[in-house]
Short mmCIF file of the C-alpha atoms (twelve columns), coordinates in Angstrom:
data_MODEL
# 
_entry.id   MODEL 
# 
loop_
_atom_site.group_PDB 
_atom_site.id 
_atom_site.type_symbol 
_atom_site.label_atom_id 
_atom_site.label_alt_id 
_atom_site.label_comp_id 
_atom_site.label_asym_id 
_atom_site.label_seq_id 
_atom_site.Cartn_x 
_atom_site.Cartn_y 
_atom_site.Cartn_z 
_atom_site.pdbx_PDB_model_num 
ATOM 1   C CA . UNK A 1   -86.521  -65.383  47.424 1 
ATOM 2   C CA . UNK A 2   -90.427  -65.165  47.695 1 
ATOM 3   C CA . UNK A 3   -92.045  -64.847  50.865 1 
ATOM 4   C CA . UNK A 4   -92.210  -68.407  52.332 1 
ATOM 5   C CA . UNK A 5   -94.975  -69.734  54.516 1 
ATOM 6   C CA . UNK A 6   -94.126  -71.819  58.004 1 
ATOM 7   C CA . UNK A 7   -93.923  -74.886  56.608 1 
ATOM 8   C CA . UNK A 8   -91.768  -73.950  53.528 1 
ATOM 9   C CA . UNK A 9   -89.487  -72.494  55.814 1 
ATOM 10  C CA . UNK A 10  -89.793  -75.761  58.011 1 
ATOM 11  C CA . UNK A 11  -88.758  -77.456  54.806 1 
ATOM 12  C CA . UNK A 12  -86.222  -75.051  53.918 1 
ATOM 13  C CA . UNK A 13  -84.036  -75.666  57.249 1 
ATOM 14  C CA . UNK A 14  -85.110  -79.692  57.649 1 
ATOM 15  C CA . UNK A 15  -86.773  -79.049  60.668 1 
ATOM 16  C CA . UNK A 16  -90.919  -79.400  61.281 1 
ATOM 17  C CA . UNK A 17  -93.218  -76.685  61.909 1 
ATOM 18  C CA . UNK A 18  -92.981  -76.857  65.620 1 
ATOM 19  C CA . UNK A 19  -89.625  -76.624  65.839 1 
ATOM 20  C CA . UNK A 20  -89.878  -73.432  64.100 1 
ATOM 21  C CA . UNK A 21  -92.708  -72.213  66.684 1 
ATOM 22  C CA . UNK A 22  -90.514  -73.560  69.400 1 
ATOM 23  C CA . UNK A 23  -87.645  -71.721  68.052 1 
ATOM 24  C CA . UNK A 24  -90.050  -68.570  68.095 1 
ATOM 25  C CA . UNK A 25  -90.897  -68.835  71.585 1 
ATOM 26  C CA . UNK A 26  -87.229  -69.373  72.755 1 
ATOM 27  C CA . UNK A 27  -86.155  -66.059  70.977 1 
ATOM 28  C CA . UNK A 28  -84.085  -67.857  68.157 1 
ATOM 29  C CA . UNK A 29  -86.286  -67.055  65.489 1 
ATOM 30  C CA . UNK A 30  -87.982  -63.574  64.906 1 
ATOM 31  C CA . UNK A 31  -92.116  -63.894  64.341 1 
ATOM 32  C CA . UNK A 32  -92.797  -63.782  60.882 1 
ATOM 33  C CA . UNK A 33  -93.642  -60.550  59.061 1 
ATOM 34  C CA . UNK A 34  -97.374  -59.541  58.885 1 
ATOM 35  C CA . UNK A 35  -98.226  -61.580  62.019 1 
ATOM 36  C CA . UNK A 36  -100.600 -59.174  63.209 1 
ATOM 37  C CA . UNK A 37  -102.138 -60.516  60.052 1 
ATOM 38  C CA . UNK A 38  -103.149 -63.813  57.974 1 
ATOM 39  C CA . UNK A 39  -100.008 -62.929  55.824 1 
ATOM 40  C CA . UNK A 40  -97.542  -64.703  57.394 1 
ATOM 41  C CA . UNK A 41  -94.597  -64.759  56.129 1 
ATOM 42  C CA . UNK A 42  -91.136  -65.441  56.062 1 
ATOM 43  C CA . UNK A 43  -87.431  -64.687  54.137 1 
ATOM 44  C CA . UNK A 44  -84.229  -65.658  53.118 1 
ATOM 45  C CA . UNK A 45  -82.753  -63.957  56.434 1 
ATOM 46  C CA . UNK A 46  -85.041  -66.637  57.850 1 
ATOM 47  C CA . UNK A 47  -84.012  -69.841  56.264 1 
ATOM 48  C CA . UNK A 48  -79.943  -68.570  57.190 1 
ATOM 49  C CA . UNK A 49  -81.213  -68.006  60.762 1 
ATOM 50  C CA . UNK A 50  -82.696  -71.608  60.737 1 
ATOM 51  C CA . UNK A 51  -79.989  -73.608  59.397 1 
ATOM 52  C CA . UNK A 52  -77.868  -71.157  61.933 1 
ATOM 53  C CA . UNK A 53  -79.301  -72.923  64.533 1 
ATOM 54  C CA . UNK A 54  -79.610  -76.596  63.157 1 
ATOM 55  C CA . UNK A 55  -75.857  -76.189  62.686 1 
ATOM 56  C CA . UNK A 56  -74.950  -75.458  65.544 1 
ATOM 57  C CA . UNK A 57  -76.995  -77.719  67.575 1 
ATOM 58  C CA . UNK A 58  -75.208  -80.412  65.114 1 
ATOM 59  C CA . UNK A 59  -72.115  -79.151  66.732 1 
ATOM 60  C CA . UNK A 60  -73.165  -79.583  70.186 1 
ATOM 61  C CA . UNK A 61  -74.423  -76.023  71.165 1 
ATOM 62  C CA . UNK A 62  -77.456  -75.677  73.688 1 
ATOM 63  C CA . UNK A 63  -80.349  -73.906  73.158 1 
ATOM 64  C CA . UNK A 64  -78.999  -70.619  75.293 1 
ATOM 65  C CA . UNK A 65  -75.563  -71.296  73.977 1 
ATOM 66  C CA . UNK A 66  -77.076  -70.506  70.454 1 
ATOM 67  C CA . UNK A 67  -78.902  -67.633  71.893 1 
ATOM 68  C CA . UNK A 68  -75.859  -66.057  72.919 1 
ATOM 69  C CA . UNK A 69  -74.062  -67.284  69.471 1 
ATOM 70  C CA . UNK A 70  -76.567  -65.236  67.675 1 
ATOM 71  C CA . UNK A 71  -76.367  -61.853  70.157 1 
ATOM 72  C CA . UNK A 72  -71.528  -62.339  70.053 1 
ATOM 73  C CA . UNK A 73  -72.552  -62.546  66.129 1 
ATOM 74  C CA . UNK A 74  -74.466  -58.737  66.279 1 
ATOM 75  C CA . UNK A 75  -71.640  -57.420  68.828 1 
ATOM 76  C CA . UNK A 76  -69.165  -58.734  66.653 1 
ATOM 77  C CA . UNK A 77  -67.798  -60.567  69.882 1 
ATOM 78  C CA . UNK A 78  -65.283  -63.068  68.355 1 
ATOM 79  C CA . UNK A 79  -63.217  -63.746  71.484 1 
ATOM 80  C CA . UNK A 80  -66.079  -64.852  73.948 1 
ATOM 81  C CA . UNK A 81  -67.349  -66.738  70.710 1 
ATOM 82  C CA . UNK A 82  -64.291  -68.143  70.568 1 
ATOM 83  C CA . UNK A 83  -64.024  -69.423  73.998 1 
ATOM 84  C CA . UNK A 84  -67.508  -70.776  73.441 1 
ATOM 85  C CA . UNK A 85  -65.975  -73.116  70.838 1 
ATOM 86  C CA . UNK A 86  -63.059  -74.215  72.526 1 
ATOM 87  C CA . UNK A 87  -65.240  -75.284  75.822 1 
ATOM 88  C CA . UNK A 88  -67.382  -76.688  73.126 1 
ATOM 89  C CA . UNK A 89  -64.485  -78.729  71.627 1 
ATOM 90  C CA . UNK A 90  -63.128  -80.054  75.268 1 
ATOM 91  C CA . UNK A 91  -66.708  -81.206  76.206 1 
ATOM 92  C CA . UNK A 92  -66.344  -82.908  72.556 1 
ATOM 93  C CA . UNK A 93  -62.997  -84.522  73.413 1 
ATOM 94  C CA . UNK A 94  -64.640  -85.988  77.214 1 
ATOM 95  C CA . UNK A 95  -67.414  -87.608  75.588 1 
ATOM 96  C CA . UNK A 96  -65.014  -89.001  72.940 1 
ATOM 97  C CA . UNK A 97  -63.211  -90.169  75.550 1 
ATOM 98  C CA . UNK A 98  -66.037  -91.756  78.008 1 
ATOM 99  C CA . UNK A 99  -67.443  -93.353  74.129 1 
ATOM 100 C CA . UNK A 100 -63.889  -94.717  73.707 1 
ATOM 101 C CA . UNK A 101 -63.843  -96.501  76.910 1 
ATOM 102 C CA . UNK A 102 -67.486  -97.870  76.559 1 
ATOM 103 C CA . UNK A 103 -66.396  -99.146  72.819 1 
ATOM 104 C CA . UNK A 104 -63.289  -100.843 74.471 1 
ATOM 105 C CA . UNK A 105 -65.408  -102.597 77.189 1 
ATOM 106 C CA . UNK A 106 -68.193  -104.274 74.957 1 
ATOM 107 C CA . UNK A 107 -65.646  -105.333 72.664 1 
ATOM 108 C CA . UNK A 108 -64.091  -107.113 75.772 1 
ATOM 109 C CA . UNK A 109 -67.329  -108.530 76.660 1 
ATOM 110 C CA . UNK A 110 -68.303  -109.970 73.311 1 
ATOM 111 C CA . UNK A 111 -64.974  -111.631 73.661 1 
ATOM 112 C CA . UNK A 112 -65.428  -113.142 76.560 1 
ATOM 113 C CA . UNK A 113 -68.959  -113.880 75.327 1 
ATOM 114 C CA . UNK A 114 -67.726  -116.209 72.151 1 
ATOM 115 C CA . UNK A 115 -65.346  -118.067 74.248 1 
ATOM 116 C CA . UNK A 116 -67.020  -118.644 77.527 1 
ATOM 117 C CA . UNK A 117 -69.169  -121.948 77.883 1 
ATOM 118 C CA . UNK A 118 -71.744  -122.246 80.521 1 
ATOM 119 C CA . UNK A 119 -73.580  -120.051 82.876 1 
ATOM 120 C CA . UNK A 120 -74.729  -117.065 81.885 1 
ATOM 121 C CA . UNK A 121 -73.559  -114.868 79.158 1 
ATOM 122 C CA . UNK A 122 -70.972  -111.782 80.108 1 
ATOM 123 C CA . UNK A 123 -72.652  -109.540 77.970 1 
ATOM 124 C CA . UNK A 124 -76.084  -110.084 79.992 1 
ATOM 125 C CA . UNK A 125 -74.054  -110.556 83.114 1 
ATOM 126 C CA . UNK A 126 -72.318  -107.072 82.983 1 
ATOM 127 C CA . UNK A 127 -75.388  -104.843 83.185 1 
ATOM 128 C CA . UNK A 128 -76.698  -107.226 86.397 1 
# 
């Protein structure tokens, strides 16, 4: 892969520029090479770092979760990142859960909404 400027990286891992400088300053991302000068640049180690991250934000993972994703991946630290994903997957399974129950009420209220007659609608009347 040829060196890749900021924003073809950017491209590369469907994310903006910023994001990539914010990923920088959080310590997800290395600085580019040559940043001492106007040669900045980046590789393929880059884009798999990038989409790394995307990823695993797209699985739920914080910021500092990810952090610590990336340091268990150089220590080769498979049962803490295992019991990363497993907290991961209950957290998951609550806000399945709490979605489940919200689903189940507004179907209730549009319900009661088609068949009431007057006075004001449930729908508008549950959130008073």
């Amino acid at each position: 892969m040829n060196a890749l400027r900021i924003s073809e990286l950017a491209k590369k891992g469907g994310v903006g520029v910023e994001t990539v400088r914010f990923y920088q300053r959080k310590g997800l991302l290395d600085p580019p090479n040559g940043a001492a000068t106007a040669g900045r640049h980046y590789g393929a180690d880059d884009v798999r770092r990038l989409r790394y991250i995307r990823k695993a934000q797209t699985a739920g993972f914080t910021l500092s979760e990810i952090a610590e994703l990336i340091d268990l991946d150089r220590a080769d630290d498979r049962p803490r990142a295992r019991d990363m994903a497993r907290s991961r997957i209950a957290a998951l399974d609550a806000r399945i859960a709490e979605l489940s129950e919200a689903r189940a009420a507004l179907s209730k209220l549009a319900k009661d909404c088609a068949k009431s007659g007057p006075g004001p609608c449930p729908i508008l009347a549950a959130f008073d």
